[in-house]
C-alpha positions as CSV (number, residue, x, y, z in Angstrom):
1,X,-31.2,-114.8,9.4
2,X,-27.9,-116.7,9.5
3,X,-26.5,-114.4,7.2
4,X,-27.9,-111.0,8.5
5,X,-26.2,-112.2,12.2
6,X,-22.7,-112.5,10.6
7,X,-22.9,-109.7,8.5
8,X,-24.0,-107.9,11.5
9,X,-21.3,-108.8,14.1
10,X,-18.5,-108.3,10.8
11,X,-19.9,-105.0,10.5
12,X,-20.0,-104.6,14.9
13,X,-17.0,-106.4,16.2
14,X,-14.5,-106.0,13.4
15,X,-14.2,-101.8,13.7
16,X,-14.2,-102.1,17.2
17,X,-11.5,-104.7,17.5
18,X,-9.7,-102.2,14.9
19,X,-9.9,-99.8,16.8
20,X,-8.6,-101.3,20.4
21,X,-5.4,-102.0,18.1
22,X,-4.7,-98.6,17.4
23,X,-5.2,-97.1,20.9
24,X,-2.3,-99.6,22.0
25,X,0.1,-98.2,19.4
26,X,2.0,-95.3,21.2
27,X,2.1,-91.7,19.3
28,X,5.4,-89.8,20.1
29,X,5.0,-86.7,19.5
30,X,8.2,-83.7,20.5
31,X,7.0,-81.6,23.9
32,X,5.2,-78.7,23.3
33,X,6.9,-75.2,23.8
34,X,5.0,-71.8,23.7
35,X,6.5,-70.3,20.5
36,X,6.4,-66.3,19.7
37,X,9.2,-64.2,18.6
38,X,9.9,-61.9,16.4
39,X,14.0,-61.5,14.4
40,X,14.7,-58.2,12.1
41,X,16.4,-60.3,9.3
42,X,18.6,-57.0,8.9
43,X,20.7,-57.3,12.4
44,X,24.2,-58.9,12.1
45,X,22.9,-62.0,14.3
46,X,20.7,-62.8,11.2
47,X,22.3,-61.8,8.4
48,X,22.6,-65.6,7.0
49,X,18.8,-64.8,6.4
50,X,19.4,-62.0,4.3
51,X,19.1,-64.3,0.9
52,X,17.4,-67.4,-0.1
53,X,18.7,-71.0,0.6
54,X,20.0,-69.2,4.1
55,X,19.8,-70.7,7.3
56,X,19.9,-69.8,11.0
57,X,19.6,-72.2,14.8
58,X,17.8,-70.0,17.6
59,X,16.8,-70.8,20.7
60,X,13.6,-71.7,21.4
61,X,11.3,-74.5,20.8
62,X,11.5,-78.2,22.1
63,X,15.4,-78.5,20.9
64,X,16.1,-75.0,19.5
65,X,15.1,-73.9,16.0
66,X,16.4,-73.8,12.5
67,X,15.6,-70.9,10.5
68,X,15.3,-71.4,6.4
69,X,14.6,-68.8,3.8
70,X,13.2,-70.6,1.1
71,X,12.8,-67.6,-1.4
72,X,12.4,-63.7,-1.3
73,X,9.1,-64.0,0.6
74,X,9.0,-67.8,2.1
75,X,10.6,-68.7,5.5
76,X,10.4,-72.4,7.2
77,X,11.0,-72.8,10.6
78,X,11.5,-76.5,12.1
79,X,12.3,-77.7,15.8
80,X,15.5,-79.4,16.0
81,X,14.1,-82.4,17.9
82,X,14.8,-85.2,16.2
83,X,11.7,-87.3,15.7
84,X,13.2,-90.9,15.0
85,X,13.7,-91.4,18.9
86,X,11.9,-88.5,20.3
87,X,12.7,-89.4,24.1
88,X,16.1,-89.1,23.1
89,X,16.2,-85.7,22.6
90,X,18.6,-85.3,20.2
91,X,19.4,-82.2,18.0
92,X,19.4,-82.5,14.4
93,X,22.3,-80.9,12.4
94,X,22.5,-79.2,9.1
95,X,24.7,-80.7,6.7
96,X,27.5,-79.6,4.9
97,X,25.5,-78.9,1.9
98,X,22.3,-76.5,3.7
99,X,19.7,-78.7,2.8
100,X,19.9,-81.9,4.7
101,X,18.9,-82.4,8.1
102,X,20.8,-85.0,9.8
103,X,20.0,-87.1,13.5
104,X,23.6,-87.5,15.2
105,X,21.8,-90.1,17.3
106,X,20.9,-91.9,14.2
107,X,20.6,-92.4,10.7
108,X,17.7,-90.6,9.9
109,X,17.7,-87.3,7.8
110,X,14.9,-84.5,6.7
111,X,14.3,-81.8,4.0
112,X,15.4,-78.6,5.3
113,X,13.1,-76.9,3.0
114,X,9.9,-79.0,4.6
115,X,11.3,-81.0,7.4
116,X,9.7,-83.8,5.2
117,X,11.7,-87.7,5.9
118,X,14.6,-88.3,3.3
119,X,15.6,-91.1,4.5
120,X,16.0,-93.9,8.0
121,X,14.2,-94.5,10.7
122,X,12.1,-92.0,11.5
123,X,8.6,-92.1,10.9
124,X,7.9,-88.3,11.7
125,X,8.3,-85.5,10.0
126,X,10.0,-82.2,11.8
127,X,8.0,-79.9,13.8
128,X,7.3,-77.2,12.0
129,X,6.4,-73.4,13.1
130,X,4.2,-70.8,11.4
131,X,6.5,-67.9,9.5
132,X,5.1,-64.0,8.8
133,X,7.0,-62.4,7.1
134,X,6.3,-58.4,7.1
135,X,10.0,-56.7,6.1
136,X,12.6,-57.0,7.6
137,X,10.8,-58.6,10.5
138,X,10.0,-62.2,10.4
139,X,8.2,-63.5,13.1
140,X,7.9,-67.7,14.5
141,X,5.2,-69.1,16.1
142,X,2.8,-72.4,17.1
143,X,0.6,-73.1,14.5
């Protein structure tokens, strides 16, 4: 009976006590901006989009947006707020090279291809946006 009580409140207390832990961790996550537009890849304002490995910043978004065509067919679009300090609200930069993305408020950096963590402090990966792509007219939105 002993061993049915322990093995009980193990099975009771334990998760519970679990999960009051994680309730008291705080999630950042970047404020949330309607996102729906449309950008004919063939106007001069775009015409860094024109071939792969090309990139764009708009407007729009939490901190603006970078623009990435990964191949013919494949876009990525990622908010520029920075998620190592998100109440910071700082910008991240494209590096020299086009496929770094670097926190001038830190030392963290992303994947422009992804917006996946390369490296410091952040613990976040980019936002990203949802890409359709119907020639010449790609469009960005919330997923």
């Amino acid at each position: 009976m002993k061993s049915f009580l322990n093995r009980f409140l193990l099975c009771a207390v334990v998760p519970i006590i679990c999960m009051q832990s994680r309730c008291n961790e705080q999630q950042q996550y970047i404020p949330y901006v309607p996102v729906d537009f449309s950008v004919n890849v063939n106007l001069p304002a775009y015409i860094n989009l024109s071939v792969p490995s090309g990139h764009i910043t708009v407007s729009g978004g939490s901190q603006g947006i970078i623009l990435y065509r990964f191949t013919l067919d494949q876009f990525v679009a990622l908010d520029r707020h920075a998620t190592a300090d998100i109440p910071a609200n700082c910008q991240v930069e494209v590096s020299e090279d086009g496929l770094i993305l670097t926190d001038p408020c830190g030392d963290s950096e992303w994947l422009i291809i992804d917006g996946s963590i390369v490296s410091g402090s952040a613990t976040y990966p980019l936002h990203r946006y949802g890409t359709q792509w119907d020639p010449p007219i790609l469009r960005v939105y919330n997923l």
